[in-house]
C-alpha positions, -999 to 999 in steps of 0.1 A, spaced: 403 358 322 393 375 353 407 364 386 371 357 399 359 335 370 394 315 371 385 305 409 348 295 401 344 257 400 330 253 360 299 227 362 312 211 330 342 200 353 323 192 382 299 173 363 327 155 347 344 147 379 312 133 395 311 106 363 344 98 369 342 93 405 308 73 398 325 49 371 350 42 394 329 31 417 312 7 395 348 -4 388 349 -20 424 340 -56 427 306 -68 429 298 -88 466 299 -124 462 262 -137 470 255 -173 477 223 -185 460 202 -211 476 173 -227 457 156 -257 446 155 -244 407 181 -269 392 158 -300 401 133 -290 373 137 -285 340 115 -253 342 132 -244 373 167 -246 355 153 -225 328 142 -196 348 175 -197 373 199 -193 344 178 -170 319 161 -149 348 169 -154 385 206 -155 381 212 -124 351 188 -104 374 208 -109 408 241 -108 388 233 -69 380 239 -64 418 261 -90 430 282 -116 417 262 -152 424 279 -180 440 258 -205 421 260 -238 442 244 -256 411 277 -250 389 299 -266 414 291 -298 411 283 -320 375 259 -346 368 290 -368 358 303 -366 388 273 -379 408 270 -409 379 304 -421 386 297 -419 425 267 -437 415 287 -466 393 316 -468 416 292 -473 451 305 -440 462 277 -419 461 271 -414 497 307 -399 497 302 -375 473 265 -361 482 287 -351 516 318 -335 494 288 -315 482 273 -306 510 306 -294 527 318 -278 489 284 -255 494 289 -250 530 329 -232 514 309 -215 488 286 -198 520 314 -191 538 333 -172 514 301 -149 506 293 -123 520 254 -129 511 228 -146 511 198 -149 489 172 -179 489 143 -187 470 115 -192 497 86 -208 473 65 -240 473 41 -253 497 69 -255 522 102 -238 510 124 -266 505 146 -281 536 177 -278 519 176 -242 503 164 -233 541 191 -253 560 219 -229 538 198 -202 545 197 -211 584 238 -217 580 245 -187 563 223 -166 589 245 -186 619 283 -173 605 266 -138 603 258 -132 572 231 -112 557 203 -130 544 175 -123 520 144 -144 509 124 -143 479 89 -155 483 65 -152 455 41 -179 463 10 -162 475 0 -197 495 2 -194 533 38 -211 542 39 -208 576 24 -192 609 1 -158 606 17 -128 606 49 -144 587 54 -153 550 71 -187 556 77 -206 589 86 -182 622 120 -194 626 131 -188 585 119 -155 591 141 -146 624 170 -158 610 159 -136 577 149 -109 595 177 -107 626 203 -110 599 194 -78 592 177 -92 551 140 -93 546 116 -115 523 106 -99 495 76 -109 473 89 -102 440 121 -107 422 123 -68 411 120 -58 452 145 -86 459 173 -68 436 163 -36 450 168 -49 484 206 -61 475 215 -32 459 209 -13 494 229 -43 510 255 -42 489 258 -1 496 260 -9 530 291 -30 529 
């Protein structure tokens, strides 16, 4: 073989290092990403959380699911044993963990008004610094003009460097940059 040609970088090689240096990238572990949302209260909500919401984020991220952490036997004996105030706060401070150990944050922003607990983990994750990102697909007015749900929701959104996005494909998109950013 001539010297030149046995210097030349082949593309066959080149091409087959770039796949290997991009499948070891998709090796690396997927961002842990808190999910906040009112979908486990409702049967129809349960139903698209686990066969849509949660399969589409988990393409990008790996969800902290704040509705697996805790069972409905475990509120019934709280219930039976007149300890349920107890545990609701055991709950509150075993989600406020599973923000804290995330590095984001995504929360389902729909309804009339989005719903005050989905907002205050969303408000919590935004105050330890975290990026946030909202999903608002409800076309009704939810807050002041100019913003797609109430001012403050949007700040925090906006000044933890996350946006609102109105659908759930834009919202994926949107963590995908996130998560090449970290």
């Amino acid at each position: 073989m001539p010297a030149s040609r046995a210097h030349r970088a082949s593309p066959i090689r080149a091409l087959r290092h770039y796949v290997c240096v991009a499948k070891a990238d998709d090796r690396r572990p997927k961002p842990k990403c808190y999910v906040a949302s009112p979908l486990g209260f409702s049967e129809a909500g349960r139903h698209y959380y686990r066969e849509v919401y949660l399969p589409k984020l988990a393409t990008v991220v790996d969800p902290v699911d704040p509705w697996a952490l805790t069972t409905e036997a475990e509120i019934d004996e709280a219930r039976a044993s007149g300890s349920l105030r107890e545990t609701m706060l055991e709950i509150g401070r075993r989600n406020a963990r599973a923000i804290r150990s995330s590095a984001l944050l995504v929360a389902l922003l729909d309804g009339q008004e989005p719903d005050s607990g989905t907002v205050a983990e969303l408000g919590y994750g935004a105050a330890l610094g975290k990026r946030c990102f909202g999903l608002r697909s409800d076309t009704r007015q939810a807050g002041e003009d100019g913003v797609a749900v109430n001012l403050q929701v949007e700040t925090f959104v906006v000044d933890s460097g996350g946006d609102i996005l109105s659908t759930l494909a834009g919202l994926v998109d949107a963590l995908r940059l996130a998560v090449d950013q970290l």
